[in-house]
N, C-alpha and C positions, 0 to 999 in steps of 0.2 A: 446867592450863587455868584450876582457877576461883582460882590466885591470882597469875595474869597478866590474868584480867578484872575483879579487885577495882578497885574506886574507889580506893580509898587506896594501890594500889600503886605505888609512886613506882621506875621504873631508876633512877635517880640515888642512893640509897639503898644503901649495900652488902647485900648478900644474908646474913643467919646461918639456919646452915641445922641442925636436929636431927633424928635419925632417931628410930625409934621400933622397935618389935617389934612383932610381931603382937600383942599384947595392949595396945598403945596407950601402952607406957608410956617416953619419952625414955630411950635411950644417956646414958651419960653423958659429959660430957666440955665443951669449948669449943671451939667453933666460932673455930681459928687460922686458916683457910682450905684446910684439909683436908677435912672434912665439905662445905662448899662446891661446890671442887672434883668430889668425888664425885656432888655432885647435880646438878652443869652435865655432868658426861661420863654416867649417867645417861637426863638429861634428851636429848642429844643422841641418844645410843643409841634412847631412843623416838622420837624427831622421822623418825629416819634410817627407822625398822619401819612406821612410819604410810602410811597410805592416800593422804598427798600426795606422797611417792614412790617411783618405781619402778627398777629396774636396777639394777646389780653394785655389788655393797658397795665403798664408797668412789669411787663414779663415777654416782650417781641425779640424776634429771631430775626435772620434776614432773610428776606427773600431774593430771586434769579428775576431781576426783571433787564430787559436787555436794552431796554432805552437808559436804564441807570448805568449801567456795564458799559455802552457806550459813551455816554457821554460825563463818563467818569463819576457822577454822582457820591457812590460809596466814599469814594476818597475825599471829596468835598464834605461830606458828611463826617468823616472821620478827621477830618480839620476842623470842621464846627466844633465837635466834641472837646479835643483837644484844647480848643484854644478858649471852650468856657470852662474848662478845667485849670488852664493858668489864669485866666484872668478873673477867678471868682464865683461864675455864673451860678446856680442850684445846679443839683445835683440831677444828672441827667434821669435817672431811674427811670427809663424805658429798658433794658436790657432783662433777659431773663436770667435767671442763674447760669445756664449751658452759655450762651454767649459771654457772658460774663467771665468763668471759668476757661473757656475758651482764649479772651484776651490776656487773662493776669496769667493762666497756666500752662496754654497752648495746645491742652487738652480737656474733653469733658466726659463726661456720660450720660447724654441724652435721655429721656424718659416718653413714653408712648404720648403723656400728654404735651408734650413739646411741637407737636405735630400740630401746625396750625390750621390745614388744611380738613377741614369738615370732613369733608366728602371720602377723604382720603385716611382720615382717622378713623372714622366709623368701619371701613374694611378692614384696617388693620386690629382694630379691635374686637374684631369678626374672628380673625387669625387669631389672635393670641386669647380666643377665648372656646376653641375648638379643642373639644373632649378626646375626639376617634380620630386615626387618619382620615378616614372618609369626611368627615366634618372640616378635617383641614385640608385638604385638597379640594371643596368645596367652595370653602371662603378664599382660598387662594386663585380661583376661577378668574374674577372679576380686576385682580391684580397681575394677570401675567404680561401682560405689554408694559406695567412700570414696572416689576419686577427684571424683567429680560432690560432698560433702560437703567435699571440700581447696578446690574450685575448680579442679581441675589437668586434670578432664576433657576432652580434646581430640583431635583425630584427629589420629594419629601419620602423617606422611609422608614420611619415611625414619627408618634407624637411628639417623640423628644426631639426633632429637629424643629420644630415652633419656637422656643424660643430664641434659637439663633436665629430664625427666619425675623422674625420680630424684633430684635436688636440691631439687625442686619439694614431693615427696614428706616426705621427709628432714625442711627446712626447716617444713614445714606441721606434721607429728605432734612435732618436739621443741621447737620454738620458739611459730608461731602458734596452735597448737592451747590451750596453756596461756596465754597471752596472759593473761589476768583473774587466774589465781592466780598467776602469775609478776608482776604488779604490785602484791599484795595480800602477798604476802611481803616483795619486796623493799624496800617503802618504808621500811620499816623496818631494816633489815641496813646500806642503805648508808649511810644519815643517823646510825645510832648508831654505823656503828664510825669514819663522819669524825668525828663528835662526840670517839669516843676516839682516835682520833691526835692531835687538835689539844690534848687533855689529856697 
């Protein structure tokens, strides 16, 4: 973090990277693009564990956390990316499809299991697995305070309004919901790595 918010830190700059021991004292060696390497796979491996996101290894979305939102994190993040993208790093493969699709397309279409949230998946799967109205106004019980918070709360009047409820849902927690840190990452991801194709 604090030598991606340095003033003098220039991406365009190749990256030499030294390790050190617990006693502070440099490895020895040169920096061919090995040590590099290791620090862009590394650094991804933290990016991937961090608090901005959530779900199954090698398929995470992002999540609203407000100490990252404040203190800009996502866009430092979406600078790490970018700049293991121009300088060779592995290949990030933490992103799920929808984020993914999201970045290169601008738009996606989310899937119920994209929903990283347990707790929150399980009701909605509740929902979109109710036969009767009565069955859906049931499972929709337990949802009306984040519903009334999605915008989605509405009186259901037949079965066939489930699965807009349900895509409504979907779309709100893994797209709209992050809306701010998903523009705060990716400004940076897509303009450095067109930067590196066109190099």
């Amino acid at each position: 973090m604090r030598g991606f918010q340095r003033v003098s830190y220039d991406p365009n700059l190749m990256i030499c990277v030294k390790f050190s021991d617990d006693m502070g004292r440099n490895e020895e060696g040169v920096d061919l693009g090995g040590p590099r390497r290791e620090f862009l796979r590394l650094l991804m491996e933290t990016i991937a564990r961090s608090p901005m996101f959530e779900g199954k290894e090698n398929g995470k979305n992002l999540t609203l956390d407000s100490t990252a939102l404040r203190e800009d994190w996502y866009y430092i993040a979406g600078k790490a990316i970018a700049v293991r993208l121009v300088h060779g790093g592995p290949p990030p493969n933490l992103l799920s499809p929808t984020v993914f699709c999201l970045l290169v397309n601008g738009s996606a279409n989310p899937k119920l299991e994209d929903i990283a949230d347990t707790e929150l998946l399980e009701k909605v799967k509740k929902v979109s697995e109710s036969t009767t109205l009565e069955d859906l106004e049931k499972s929709n019980a337990p949802l009306l305070d984040y519903l009334a918070n999605a915008g989605c709360l509405r009186p259901m009047r037949s079965i066939r309004d489930r699965d807009l409820l349900v895509q409504d849902i979907v779309i709100f927690q893994v797209i709209h919901r992050v809306q701010g840190p998903f523009q705060r990452y990716s400004v940076l991801v897509v303009v450095q790595s067109d930067q590196s194709q066109k190099e």
